[in-house]
C-alpha positions as a Markdown table, in Angstrom:
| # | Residue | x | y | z |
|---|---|---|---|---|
| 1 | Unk | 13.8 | 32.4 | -3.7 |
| 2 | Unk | 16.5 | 30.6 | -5.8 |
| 3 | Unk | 19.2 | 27.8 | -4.5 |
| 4 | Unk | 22.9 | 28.1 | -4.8 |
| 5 | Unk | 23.9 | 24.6 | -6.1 |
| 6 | Unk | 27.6 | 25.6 | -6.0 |
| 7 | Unk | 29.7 | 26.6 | -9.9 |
| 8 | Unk | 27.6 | 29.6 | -10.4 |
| 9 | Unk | 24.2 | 28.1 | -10.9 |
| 10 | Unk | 21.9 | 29.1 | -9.3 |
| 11 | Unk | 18.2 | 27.7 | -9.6 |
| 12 | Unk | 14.5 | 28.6 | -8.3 |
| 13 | Unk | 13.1 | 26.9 | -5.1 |
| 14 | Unk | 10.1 | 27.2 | -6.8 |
| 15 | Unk | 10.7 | 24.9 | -9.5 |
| 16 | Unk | 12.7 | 22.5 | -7.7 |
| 17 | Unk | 11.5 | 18.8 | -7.7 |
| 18 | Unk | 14.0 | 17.3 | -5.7 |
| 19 | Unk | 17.9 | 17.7 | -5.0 |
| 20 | Unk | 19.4 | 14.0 | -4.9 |
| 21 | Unk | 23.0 | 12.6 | -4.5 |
| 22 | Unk | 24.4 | 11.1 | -7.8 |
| 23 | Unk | 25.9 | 8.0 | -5.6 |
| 24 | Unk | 22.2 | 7.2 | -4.4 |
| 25 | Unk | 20.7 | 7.6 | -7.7 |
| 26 | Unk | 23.1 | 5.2 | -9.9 |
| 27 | Unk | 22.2 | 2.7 | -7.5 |
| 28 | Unk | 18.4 | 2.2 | -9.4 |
| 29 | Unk | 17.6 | 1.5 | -12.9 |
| 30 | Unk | 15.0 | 3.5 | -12.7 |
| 31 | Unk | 16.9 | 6.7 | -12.9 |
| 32 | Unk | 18.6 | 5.4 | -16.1 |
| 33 | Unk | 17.6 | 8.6 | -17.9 |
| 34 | Unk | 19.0 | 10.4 | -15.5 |
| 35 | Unk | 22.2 | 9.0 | -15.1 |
| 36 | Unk | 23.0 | 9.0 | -19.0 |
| 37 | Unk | 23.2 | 12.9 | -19.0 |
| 38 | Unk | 25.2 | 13.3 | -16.6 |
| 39 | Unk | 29.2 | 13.7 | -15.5 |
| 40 | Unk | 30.0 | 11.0 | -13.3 |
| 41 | Unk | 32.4 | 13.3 | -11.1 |
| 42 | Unk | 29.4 | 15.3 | -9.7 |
| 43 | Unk | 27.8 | 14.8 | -6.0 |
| 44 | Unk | 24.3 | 16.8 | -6.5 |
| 45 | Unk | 21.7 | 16.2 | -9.4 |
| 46 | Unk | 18.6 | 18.7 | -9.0 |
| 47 | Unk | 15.5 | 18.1 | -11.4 |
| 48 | Unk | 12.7 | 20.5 | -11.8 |
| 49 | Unk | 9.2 | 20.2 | -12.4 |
| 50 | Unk | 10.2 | 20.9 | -16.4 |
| 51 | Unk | 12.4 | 18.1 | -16.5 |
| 52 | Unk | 15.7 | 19.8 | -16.4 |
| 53 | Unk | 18.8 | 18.4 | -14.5 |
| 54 | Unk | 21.4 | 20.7 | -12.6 |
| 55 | Unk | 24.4 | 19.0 | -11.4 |
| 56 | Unk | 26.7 | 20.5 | -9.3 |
| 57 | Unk | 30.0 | 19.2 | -7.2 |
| 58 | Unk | 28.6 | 20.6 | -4.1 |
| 59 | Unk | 27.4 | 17.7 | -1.6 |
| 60 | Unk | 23.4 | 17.3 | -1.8 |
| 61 | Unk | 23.4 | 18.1 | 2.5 |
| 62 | Unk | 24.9 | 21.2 | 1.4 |
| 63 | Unk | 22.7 | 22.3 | -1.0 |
| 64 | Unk | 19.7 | 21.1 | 0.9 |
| 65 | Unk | 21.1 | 23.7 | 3.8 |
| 66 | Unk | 20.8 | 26.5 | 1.5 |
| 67 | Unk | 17.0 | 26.5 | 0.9 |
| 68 | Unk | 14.2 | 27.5 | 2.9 |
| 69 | Unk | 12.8 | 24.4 | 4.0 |
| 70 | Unk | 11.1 | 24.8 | 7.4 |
| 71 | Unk | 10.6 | 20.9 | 8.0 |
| 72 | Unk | 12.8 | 17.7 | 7.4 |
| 73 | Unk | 11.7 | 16.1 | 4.1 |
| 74 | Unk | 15.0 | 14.7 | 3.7 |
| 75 | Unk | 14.7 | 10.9 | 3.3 |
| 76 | Unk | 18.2 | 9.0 | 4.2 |
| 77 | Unk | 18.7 | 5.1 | 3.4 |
| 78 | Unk | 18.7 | 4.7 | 7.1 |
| 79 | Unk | 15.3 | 6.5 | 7.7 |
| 80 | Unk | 13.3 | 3.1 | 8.1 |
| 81 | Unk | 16.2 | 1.4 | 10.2 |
């Protein structure tokens, strides 16, 4: 199956590490690498298992809608509160 991330991309489900939110991610150092190839004026970054990032302008929630998940594996800042 393949995702719709919104501006005509469109990327494999299969191949899909993780779909994040850009305002979550700039928030750790640790996704420096990350960050630095990327627009600032996107909401969703997707990385693969290759290493490749898709951005898109689409929210992440509305991405995350369009796949085939079948179980909540979404983790939210508030999860642990």
């Amino acid at each position: 199956m393949y995702i719709h991330v919104g501006e005509k991309k469109i990327i494999s489900d299969k191949n899909t590490l993780g779909i994040f939110n850009y305002g979550t991610l700039i928030e750790s150092r640790d996704n420096d690498w990350i960050v630095a190839i990327i627009e600032e004026e996107c909401k969703t970054v997707v990385v693969d298992i290759y290493g490749n990032v898709t951005t898109s302008n689409v929210s992440p929630y509305t991405v995350i809608k369009r796949t085939n998940l079948e179980t909540d594996i979404i983790w939210r800042k508030n999860n642990g509160k």
